[in-house]
C-alpha positions, 0 to 999 in steps of 0.5 A: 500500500503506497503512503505518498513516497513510501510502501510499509509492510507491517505485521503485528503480534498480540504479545502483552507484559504486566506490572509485577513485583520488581526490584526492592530499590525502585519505588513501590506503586502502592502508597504507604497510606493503604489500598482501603478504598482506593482503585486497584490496577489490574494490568493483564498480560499474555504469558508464555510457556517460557520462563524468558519472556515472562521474565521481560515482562517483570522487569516493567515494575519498577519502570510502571512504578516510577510513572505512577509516582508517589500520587499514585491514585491506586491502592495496590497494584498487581499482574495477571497473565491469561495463560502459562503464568501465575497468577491468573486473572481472577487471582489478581481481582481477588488479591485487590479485592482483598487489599480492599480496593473499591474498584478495578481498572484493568490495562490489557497490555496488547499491541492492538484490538484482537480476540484476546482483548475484546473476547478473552480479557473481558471474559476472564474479568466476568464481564462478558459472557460466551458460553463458546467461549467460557466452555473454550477458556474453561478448557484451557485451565482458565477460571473466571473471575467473580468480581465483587467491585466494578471493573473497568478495561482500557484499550489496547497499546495502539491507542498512544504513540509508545509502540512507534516509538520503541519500534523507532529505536529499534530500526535506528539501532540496525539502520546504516544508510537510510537512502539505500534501505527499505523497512518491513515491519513484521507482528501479529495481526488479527483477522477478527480487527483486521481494518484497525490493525491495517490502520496501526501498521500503516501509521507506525511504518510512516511515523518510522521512515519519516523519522529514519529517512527511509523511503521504502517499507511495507507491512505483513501480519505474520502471527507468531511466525507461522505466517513468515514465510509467506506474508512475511518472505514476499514483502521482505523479497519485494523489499529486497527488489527496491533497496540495497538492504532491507530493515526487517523490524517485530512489533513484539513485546517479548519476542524479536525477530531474529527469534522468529525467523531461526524458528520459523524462518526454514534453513538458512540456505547457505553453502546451497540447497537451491533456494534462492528466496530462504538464502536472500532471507538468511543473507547479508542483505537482510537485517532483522531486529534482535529484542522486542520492545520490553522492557520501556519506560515509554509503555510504562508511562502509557500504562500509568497513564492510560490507568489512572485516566480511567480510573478518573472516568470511572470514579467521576473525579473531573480533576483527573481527566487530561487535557487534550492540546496540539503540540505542531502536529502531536496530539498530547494528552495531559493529566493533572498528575502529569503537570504535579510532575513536572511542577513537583508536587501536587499542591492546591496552587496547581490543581486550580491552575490545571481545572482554570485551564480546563475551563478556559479551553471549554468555555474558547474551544469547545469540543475543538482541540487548541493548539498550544500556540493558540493560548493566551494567558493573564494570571493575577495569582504570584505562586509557581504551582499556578504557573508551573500549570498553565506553563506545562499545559500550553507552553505559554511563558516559553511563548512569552504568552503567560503574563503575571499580574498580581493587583497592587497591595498583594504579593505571595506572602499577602495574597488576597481573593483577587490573586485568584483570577484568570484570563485566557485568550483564543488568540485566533479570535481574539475571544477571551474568558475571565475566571474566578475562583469561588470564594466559598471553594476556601475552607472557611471562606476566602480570606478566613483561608489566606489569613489562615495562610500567611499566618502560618507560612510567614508568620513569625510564631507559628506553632505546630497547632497552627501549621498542621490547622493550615495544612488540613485546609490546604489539603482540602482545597487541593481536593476540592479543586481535583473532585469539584465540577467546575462550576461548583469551582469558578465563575466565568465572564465569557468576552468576544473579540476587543474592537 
């Protein structure tokens, strides 16, 4: 299939990984303050007979552990394979259930949708019945979970950029002169999502020679290898008609494409055997990738991410849901979490920063998506968690679109309720939107909160009473400002174009 100057052949296969137990030095996904309450994360993986590539598959926890940090909102954590390994699906439920967590998101670890992640996962949770199918898993020594909380599943790993972006360092890794080389991506694929995974292999294999330079590849679903010499061998052959040398990269988690093609790959036809094609195959002419794409930091943080945005859907807490904004051409999803990150803390200061750019973005754009160019912002508020907010979501101070305006008499030691004020400008339009803060969002009201503030920040007898008083409300108006609508958090002046 022709993608403007390229042809991309790609193959992918249904192979998944999971959080598990990791090393003792990293830290641990579930907080000290205990999983009572809190979602649990189920992330589901394949398995394997092997002892290997199940191996490959723990060496994610520290990294999934690492990207959920220590505002994690999951009380415990655990691994389920649905075959081959332990524990099982429904060993992982009832060991959330158990720690005592309130709901259950489950990440099914799979390249793309297939019958395992529509079918089998579901199945395996309870929440979806085949008697076909549940007689078939049943079979296999499979149980089925009963689960006494809700379970919610997420997609698959096609729905972000992690994959192409591991199978980018891949091709890197074997590529020597882009001009005279051709790429064939080879995985699995699925006859039962066949258009969906056609629409993955066709955007990883033009994202890879975009970045590469490469200006030939193709793709071939080819199984776990069955399908290789077939699919595989005629795109490879094809390949090797246009280009000097030919790039054969797997978008596998565990498993590389060397691997399969010394199983699957037939003889390697040197020193004769009269067969042309399994020599080219076997030859100096063709290179293939040596590992899957596990163990990554990348699909780790798409693994919390995704997770914890579902667990947000879930459980309704509006503070938690990202926000979508263009980056030039990139679609970015931005979680609150992911600004505590970058600002280093959670604080109430970044929460309504976040939640006032949640606002500004729906009150200008509706369900379009800005771009992050497009924002301007006017912020009367003098902290860094505010600034850190707007600054990680729209890029706007880097712009020199983020000014900082505190009105006369206050400062950040004297802050006052007009500190609370925000202004975002569609700059396309010139449209723009003043926002408020609620005065009874405060604990106490809002100047019964600021005194209570300054009093204990930069007062000059503050006590312990009066810091641990301060640090109660605080933590109050950081929740408010992540589980309150935004309504019940703002007042807002919608204001066309200035004339």
């Amino acid at each position: 299939m022709k993608i403007g100057c390229v042809t991309v052949v790609l193959a992918a296969a249904i192979v998944v990984a999971a959080v598990v137990p990791g090393h003792t030095e990293d830290a641990d996904p579930t907080p000290a303050r205990g999983a009572s309450g809190r979602p649990g994360l189920l992330v589901v993986a394949h398995g394997a007979p092997a002892e290997a590539p199940n191996r490959l598959v723990l060496e994610m926890k520290p990294l999934i552990a690492r990207a959920l940090g220590r505002e994690s909102p999951f009380g415990a954590v655990e691994i389920a394979f649905l075959e081959f390994a332990r524990p099982t699906v429904a060993e992982g439920v009832r060991s959330l259930e158990d720690a005592g967590c309130s709901r259950i998101v489950a990440v099914p670890l799979l390249i793309a949708p297939s019958d395992h992640s529509l079918l089998d996962v579901p199945a395996l949770l309870g929440l979806y019945t085949d008697p076909e199918r549940s007689r078939e898993l049943l079979a296999a020594g499979a149980e089925i979970a009963r689960p006494r909380v809700p379970v919610t599943v997420t997609p698959p790993l096609s729905r972000g950029d992690a994959l192409l972006e591991c199978l980018l360092e891949r091709v890197r890794a074997i590529s020597t002169d882009p001009g005279n080389e051709a790429l064939v991506v080879c995985a699995h694929g699925s006859g039962l999502t066949e258009a969906e995974w056609d629409g993955l292999l066709r955007r990883a294999a033009t994202f890879v020679c975009g970045k590469v330079g490469i200006t030939y590849a193709d793709w071939a679903q080819i199984q776990t290898g069955q399908g290789f010499l077939r699919e595989g061998a005629r795109a490879i052959r094809d390949a090797g008609r246009r280009r000097e040398r030919v790039l054969v990269a797997g978008l596998y988690l565990v498993t590389g494409m060397e691997d399969i093609v010394e199983r699957r790959g037939g003889p390697s036809g040197r020193g004769g055997g009269g067969n042309d094609l399994l020599e080219f195959l076997h030859g100096d002419r063709v290179v293939y990738t040596e590992k899957g794409l596990l163990p990554d930091a990348r699909i780790a943080s798409w693994v919390a991410h995704t997770a914890t945005e579902a667990a947000a859907l879930q459980a309704g807490t509006p503070g938690l849901e990202p926000i979508r904004i263009l980056d030039e051409d990139r679609l970015l999803h931005l979680s609150v979490r992911d600004a505590a990150k970058y600002h280093g803390d959670l604080c109430a200061c970044l929460a309504c920063g976040f939640r006032a750019t949640q606002l500004g973005i729906r009150e200008l754009w509706g369900d379009e998506i800005p771009e992050r160019e497009d924002i301007r912002v006017l912020s009367a508020h003098p902290a860094h968690g505010v600034r850190d907010a707007f600054e990680f979501v729209t890029r706007a101070a880097t712009r020199g679109d983020l000014e900082t305006a505190p009105p006369p008499g206050t400062s950040r030691k004297d802050m006052k309720p007009e500190n609370w004020i925000f202004t975002f400008t569609r700059k396309s339009t010139g449209e723009s939107v003043e926002i408020r803060v609620r005065e009874s969002v405060f604990p106490g009201g809002a100047r019964d909160f600021l005194a209570l503030r300054r009093a204990a920040k930069f007062g000059e007898n503050t006590g312990t009473e009066l810091k641990e008083k301060f640090a109660a409300a605080r933590d109050e108006l950081r929740d408010s400002f992540l589980e309150r609508p935004l309504e019940d958090l703002f007042e807002h002046e919608k204001r066309e174009k200035s004339r």
